[in-house]
C-alpha positions in Angstrom: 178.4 118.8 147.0 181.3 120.8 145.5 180.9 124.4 147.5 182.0 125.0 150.3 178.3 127.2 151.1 176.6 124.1 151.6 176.5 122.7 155.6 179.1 120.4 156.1 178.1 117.2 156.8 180.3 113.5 156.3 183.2 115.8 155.3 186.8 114.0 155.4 189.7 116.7 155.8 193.2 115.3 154.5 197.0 115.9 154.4 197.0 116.0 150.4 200.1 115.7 150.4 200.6 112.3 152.2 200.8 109.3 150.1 199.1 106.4 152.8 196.4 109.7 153.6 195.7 109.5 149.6 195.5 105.6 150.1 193.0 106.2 152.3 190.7 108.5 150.6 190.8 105.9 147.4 189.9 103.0 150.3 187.2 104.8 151.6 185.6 106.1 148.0 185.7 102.4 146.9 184.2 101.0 150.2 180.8 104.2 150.4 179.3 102.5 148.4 176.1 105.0 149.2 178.9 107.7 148.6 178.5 109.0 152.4 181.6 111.0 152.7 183.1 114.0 150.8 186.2 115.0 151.0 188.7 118.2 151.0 192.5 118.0 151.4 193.5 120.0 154.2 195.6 122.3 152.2 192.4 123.6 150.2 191.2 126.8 151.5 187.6 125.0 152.5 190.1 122.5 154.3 192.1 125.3 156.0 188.7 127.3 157.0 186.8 124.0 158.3 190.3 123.0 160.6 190.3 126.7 162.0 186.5 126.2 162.9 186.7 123.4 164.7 189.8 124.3 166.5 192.4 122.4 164.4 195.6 124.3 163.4 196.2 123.8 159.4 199.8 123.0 160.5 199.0 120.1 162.1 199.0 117.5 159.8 199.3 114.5 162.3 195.4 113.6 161.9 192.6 113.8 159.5 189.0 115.4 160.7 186.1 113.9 159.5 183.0 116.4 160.4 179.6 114.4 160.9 176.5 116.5 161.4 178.7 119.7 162.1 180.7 117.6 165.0 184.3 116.8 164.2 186.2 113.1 165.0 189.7 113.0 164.7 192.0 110.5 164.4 191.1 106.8 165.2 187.3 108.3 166.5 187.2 109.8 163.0 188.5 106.3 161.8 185.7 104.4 163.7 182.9 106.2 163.0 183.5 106.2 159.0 184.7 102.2 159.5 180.6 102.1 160.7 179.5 103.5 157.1 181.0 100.6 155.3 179.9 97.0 154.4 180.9 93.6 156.5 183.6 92.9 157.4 185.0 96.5 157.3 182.1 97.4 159.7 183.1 95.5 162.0 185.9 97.5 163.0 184.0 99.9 164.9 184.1 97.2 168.0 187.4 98.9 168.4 185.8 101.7 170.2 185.8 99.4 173.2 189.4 100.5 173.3 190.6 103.6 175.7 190.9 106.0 173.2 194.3 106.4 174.7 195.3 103.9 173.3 194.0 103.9 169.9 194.9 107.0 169.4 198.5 106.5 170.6 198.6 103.5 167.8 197.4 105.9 165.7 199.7 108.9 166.3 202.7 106.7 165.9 201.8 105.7 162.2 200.7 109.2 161.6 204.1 110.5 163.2 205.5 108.4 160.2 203.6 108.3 157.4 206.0 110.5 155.0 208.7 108.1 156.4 207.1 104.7 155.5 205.0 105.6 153.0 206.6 108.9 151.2 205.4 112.6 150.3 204.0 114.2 147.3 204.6 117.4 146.3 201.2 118.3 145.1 198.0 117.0 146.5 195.7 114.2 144.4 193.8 114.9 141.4 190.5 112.9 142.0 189.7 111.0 138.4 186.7 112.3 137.0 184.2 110.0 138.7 185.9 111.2 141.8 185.6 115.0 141.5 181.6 114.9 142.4 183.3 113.7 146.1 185.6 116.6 146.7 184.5 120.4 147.8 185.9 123.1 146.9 
């Protein structure tokens, strides 16, 4: 899937800009193994056009939206329900949801509320390698 035409479905909206987010997109392409998830930085016009649609606003930068079977997770939901996709023992982390979301998402606004800060900025977002650009719509 490359076009943004197609239905989404296991779509991963991103800051592209953010340095642990780009860490995360190369951790989940290496763990899909059955290559589940596609992904589009949220400064991409599909990325801007699929946060407007589901109510996001493309200034917000403060989570990621993962869009599963044209419903959207976001932040440590989002997190969860991609953790579910992977292998053992990174499956295993979807127990969390026995958490109040409250709270996980608190844990997760406060790293997300610093990212730039502990883990830097880049000025341009990620150029997927070439085995990578099959994963990313445009």
């Amino acid at each position: 899937m490359n076009t943004a035409n197609e239905s989404p479905s296991n779509i991963i909206i991103f800051d592209g800009v953010c340095n642990f987010c780009n860490g995360a997109v190369n951790f989940i392409i290496k763990r899909d193994t059955r290559k589940v998830f596609y992904f589009s930085s949220m400064q991409a016009d599909i990325g801007i056009k699929l946060l407007k649609k589901y109510d996001l606003s493309p200034d917000n930068t403060d989570t990621f939206l993962l869009i599963r079977d044209n419903k959207p997770y976001t932040k440590s939901d989002a997190a969860l329900v991609i953790a579910k996709e992977f292998n053992i023992p990174w499956r295993w982390l979807a127990i969390l949801r026995v958490i109040p979301k409250f709270i996980r998402d608190s844990i997760y606004s406060l790293i997300a509320n610093n990212r730039y800060k502990w883990f830097g900025k880049r000025t341009q977002c990620m150029l997927p390698t070439r085995e990578q650009r099959a994963r990313f719509i445009s």
